[in-house]
C-alpha positions, 0 to 999 in steps of 0.5 A: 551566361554566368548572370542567368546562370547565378539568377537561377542559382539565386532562384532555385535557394530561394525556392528551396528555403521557403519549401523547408520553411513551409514544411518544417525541415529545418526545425521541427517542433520537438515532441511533448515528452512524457512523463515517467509511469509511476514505479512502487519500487521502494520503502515507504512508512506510514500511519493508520487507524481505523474500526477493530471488532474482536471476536472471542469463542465459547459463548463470549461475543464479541465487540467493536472499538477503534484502532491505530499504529504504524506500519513500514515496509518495501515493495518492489514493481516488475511490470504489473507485479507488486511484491514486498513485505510489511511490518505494523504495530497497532494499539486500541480499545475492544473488551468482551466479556472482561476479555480486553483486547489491547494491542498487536502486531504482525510481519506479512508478505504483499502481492498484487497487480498495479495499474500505474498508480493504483495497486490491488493486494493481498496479504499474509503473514505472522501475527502476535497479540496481547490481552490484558484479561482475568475471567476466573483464577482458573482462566487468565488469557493476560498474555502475549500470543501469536498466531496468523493474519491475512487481508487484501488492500487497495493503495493509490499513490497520490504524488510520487511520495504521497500513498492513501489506501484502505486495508482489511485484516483479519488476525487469528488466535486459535487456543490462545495461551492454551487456554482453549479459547479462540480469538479473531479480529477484524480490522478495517483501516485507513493507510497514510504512507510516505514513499522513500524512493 
């Protein structure tokens, strides 16, 4: 009695282990884990260049040339939501009618809707410029002037640091250096940007 006892003790394990075997219980395969969503919160800094055309009121024209700078900035990322802020400083090479257009700057806010690593924007900020310019001895707009920009952009982080986007900005300077004349650049540039965090 105790061997046919143990013999089915013995039967019923056996039996047991194959079925956990056969069916994983014991160790099962442990699930591939995901990697983290991409987040746009954090500082970044970066250079840019790209094509600037000037346009100057009154019967000047306007005119193309290249551009180039810097800019820096910190975002920050709730669900799709994309806000933050951006400085940049640019220089480059646009003349109408002996109007030289050499350099300017500005301070925007950013906002717009991420898709994990792609993100559309608009923005809006403050903007000041200097022309180095003597029309007449009755018309010098030689001057620092400050005025408004807006634009949009689309940025795509390449690696968790690595950013490349496109940006169009438009800067205006109306009455510049109360001279009467109104000023306004189109910028559109390539985006280089490294990502702190």
């Amino acid at each position: 009695m105790v061997r046919l006892a143990f013999g089915c003790a013995l039967a019923c394990a056996s039996i047991t282990h194959a079925y956990a075997e056969n069916h994983n219980i014991y160790s099962p395969t442990p699930l591939a884990e995901q990697a983290p969503e991409f987040s746009w919160t954090g500082a970044y800094i970066g250079a840019h260049t790209g094509i600037n055309t000037v346009a100057v009121s009154d019967g000047f024209g306007s005119s193309d040339g290249f551009l180039g700078g810097f800019h820096a900035g910190f975002l920050f990322q709730a669900n799709r939501f994309v806000g933050g802020a951006e400085v940049d400083l640019s220089g480059g090479s646009a003349v109408v009618d002996g109007v030289e257009f050499t350099g300017f700057a500005s301070a925007r806010l950013r906002g717009g809707l991420a898709v994990d690593r792609a993100l559309v924007s608009g923005t809006f900020g403050v903007a000041s410029s200097y022309i180095t310019s003597a029309i007449s001895s009755d018309l010098d707009l030689s001057a620092n002037s400050s005025g408004y920009v807006f634009g949009g952009s689309f940025d795509y982080a390449v690696t968790s640091k690595a950013i490349l986007g496109v940006e169009y900005l438009q800067y205006r300077f109306d009455d510049y250096n109360e001279s009467g004349i109104d000023i306004s650049t189109h910028s559109l540039r390539l985006k280089a940007s490294y990502k702190f965090n």
